[in-house]
C-alpha positions, 0 to 999 in steps of 0.5 A: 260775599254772603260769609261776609255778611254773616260776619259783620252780623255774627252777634245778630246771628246769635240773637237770631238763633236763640230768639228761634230758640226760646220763641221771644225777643223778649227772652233772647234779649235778657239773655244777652242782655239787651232790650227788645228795642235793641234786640229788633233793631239788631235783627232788622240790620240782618234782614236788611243784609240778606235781603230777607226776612227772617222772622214773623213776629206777633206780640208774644211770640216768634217763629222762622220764615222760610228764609228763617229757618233755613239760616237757624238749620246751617248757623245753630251748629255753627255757633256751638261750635264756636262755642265749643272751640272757645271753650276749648282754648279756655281750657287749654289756658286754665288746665294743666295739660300740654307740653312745655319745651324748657332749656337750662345749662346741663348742671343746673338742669341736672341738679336743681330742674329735674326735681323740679320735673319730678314733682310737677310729674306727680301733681300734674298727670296731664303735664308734658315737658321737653327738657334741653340741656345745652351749655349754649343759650338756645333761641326761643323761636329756632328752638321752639321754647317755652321756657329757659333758665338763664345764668349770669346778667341778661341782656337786653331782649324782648323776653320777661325774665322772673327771678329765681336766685342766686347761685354763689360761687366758691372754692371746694376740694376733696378731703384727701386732696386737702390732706395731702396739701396744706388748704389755703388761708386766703385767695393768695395762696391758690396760686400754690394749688391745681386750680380747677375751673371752666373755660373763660368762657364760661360764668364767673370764670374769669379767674385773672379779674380775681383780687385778693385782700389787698385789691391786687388782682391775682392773675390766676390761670387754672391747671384743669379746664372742663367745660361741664360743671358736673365734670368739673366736681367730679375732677375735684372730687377724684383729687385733682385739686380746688375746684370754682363752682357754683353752689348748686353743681357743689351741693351733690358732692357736698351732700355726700362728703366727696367735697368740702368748701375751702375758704368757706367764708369766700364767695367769689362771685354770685350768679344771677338765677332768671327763669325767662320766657317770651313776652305773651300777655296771656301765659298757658297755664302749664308754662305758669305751673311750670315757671312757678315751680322753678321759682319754688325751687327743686323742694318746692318751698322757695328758693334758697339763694335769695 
């Protein structure tokens, strides 16, 4: 009951501390910005609570009874430390210190997170993150996330979602497979190729909805099925034919002359790019760094697919 009372009158508690403190209700009430009216109105309603009183008052000055000092001797450390945890929960918000759990798909993850991770590395020495690499949408609360990298439309959900680009989606092979078989001139003519592509499941791997020119859907069935994008480049790069990949889980291979676009002018379809995290008013200041950072992209100057 007593714990109540100090509860309900936490502020007078305040007022009281610090008017023992600087010996005036005058000076405490400025400090808090309240009038000696107010003030000894406050402390008034805390006798009355306790059944006690608590200061002796002259014109000028005041100072604890016994009951007084008794309350300012277990309360003033109380308050500190209060104060101390509510600065600690402000710096928490504000400094960039802590770990953040992030998921992407292991290509994106790959390719474009980890310099990302790399970069905020050496901004923020305090930084810590858990990075999963999953093909499969993990869930916020069972997988204890902070952030993820979704690909492809979001559902309708709870979570807010910052875009981050596009990711194109096109058509590229190995120079020597394209040396030893005529490339093709139009989407039509896949259908003469070994078309390498991710499980139906996957994004924009539909390659039966593909249409040609004419707008006749092509009907497309891939020889080669990998279920990891950076495999799926891989398979393409040894020469086992035209591999459909997104623009970033190409730009490895590409950097290094191991693939080469087909169709260049061709983008099948483009990938929405969304960072999305729970709905919290308030985001830690590491998951913000971090958010930022992906919308900045892996050279930190913006992202390139808009």
């Amino acid at each position: 009951m007593r714990s109540q009372i100090i509860g309900a009158h936490l502020a007078a508690v305040r007022s009281f501390v610090l008017a023992v403190d600087v010996g005036s209700l005058t000076a405490a009430g400025r400090r808090v910005g309240l009038t000696p009216s107010a003030i000894s109105k406050q402390l008034a309603r805390l006798e009355e609570a306790l059944g006690a009183r608590l200061l002796e008052r002259t014109t000028r000055r005041v100072r604890p009874t016994a009951a007084g000092l008794a309350l300012y001797h277990r309360a003033q450390p109380l308050l500190e430390a209060l104060d101390e945890a509510g600065v600690a929960v402000r710096d928490l918000q504000t400094a960039v210190r802590g770990r953040v759990r992030l998921s992407a798909s292991r290509a994106y993850g790959r390719v474009c997170v980890v310099p990302v991770i790399a970069r905020l590395a050496a901004e923020h020495p305090e930084l810590e993150i858990d990075l999963v690499l999953d093909a499969r949408r993990l869930d916020f609360i069972e997988d204890d996330l902070d952030l993820a990298v979704r690909e492809g439309p979001l559902p309708d959900s709870s979570l807010t979602a910052r875009k981050i680009g596009n990711a194109a989606v096109g058509l590229y092979a190995a120079p020597a497979y394209l040396a030893r078989r005529r490339p093709p001139r139009s989407l039509e003519e896949l259908a003469q190729h070994d078309v390498l592509a991710v499980p139906a499941s996957g994004p924009a791997s539909d390659l039966r909805a593909l249409r040609g020119r004419s707008g006749k859907r092509l009907g497309l069935v891939p020889r080669f099925r990998v279920n990891d994008l950076l495999a799926l480049a891989d398979l393409a790069e040894r020469g086992a034919g035209i591999a459909i990949l997104p623009d970033y889980a190409a730009a490895p291979a590409l950097g290094r002359g191991a693939l080469v676009p087909v169709l260049p002018r061709t983008t099948l379809t483009r990938l929405p790019l969304h960072a999305v995290y729970p709905n919290r008013r308030h985001l830690a200041r590491r998951v913000q760094v971090v958010l930022d950072a992906l919308v900045a992209g892996p050279t930190g100057g913006g992202s390139a697919r808009a």
